[in-house]
C-alpha positions as CSV (number, residue, x, y, z in Angstrom):
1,X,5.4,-17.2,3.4
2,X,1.6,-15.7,2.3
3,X,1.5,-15.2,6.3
4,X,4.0,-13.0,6.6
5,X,3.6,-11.0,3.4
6,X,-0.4,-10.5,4.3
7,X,1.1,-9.3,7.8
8,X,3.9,-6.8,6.3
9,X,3.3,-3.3,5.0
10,X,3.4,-4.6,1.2
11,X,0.0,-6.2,1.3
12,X,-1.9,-2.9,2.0
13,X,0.3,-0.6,-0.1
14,X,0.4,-3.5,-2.8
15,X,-3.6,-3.5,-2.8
16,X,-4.2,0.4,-2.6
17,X,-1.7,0.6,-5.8
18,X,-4.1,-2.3,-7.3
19,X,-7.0,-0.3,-6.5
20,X,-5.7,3.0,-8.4
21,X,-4.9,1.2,-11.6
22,X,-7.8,-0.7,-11.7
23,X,-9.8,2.6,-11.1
24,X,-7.7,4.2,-14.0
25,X,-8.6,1.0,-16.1
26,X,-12.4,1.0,-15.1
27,X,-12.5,5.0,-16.5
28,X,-9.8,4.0,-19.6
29,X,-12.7,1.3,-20.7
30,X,-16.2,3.0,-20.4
31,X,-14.4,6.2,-22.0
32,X,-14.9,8.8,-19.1
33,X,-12.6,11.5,-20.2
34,X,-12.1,13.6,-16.5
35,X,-10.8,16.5,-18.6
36,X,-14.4,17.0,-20.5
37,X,-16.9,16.1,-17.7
38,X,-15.7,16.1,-13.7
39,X,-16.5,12.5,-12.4
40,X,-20.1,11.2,-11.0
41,X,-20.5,9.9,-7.8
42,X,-21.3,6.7,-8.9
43,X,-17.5,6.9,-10.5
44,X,-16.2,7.9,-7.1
45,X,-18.1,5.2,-5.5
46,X,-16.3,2.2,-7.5
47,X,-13.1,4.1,-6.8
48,X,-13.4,4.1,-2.9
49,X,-14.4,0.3,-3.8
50,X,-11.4,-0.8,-5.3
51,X,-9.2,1.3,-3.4
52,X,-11.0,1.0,-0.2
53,X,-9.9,-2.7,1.4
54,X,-6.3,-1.6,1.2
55,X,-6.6,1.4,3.6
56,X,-9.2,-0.9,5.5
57,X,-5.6,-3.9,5.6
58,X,-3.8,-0.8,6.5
59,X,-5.5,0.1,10.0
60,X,-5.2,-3.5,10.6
61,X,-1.3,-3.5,10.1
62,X,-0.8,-0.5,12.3
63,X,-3.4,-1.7,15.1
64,X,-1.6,-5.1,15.2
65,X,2.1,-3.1,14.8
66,X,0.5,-0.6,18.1
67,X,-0.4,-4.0,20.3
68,X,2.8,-5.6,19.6
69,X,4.8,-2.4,20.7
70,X,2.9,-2.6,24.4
């Protein structure tokens, strides 16, 4: 079952989601306020972290989706 959710569409679009909460929680607990002060690069670094491996899963899905289609 873990096979064929990690090869569906969820996986990537379930981890990119994951990636944009946890960014929102990661700003919520150090107290960056984006309204006062526009966000560091450091900040935008840890977001294209977390949200990164889901677009990375993503590519995969539609590379393997592409071969399969040949």
């Amino acid at each position: 079952m873990t096979q064929g959710f990690r090869k569906s569409i969820l996986f990537p679009i379930t981890l990119m989601f994951a990636g944009v909460v946890a960014f929102f929680l990661f700003l919520y607990v150090t107290g960056h306020d984006p309204d006062e002060k526009p966000l560091t690069l450091i900040h935008w670094i840890i977001g294209g972290a977390l949200i990164g491996p889901g677009f990375g899963y993503l590519v995969q899905w539609r590379q393997g989706r592409d071969r399969t289609k040949l």
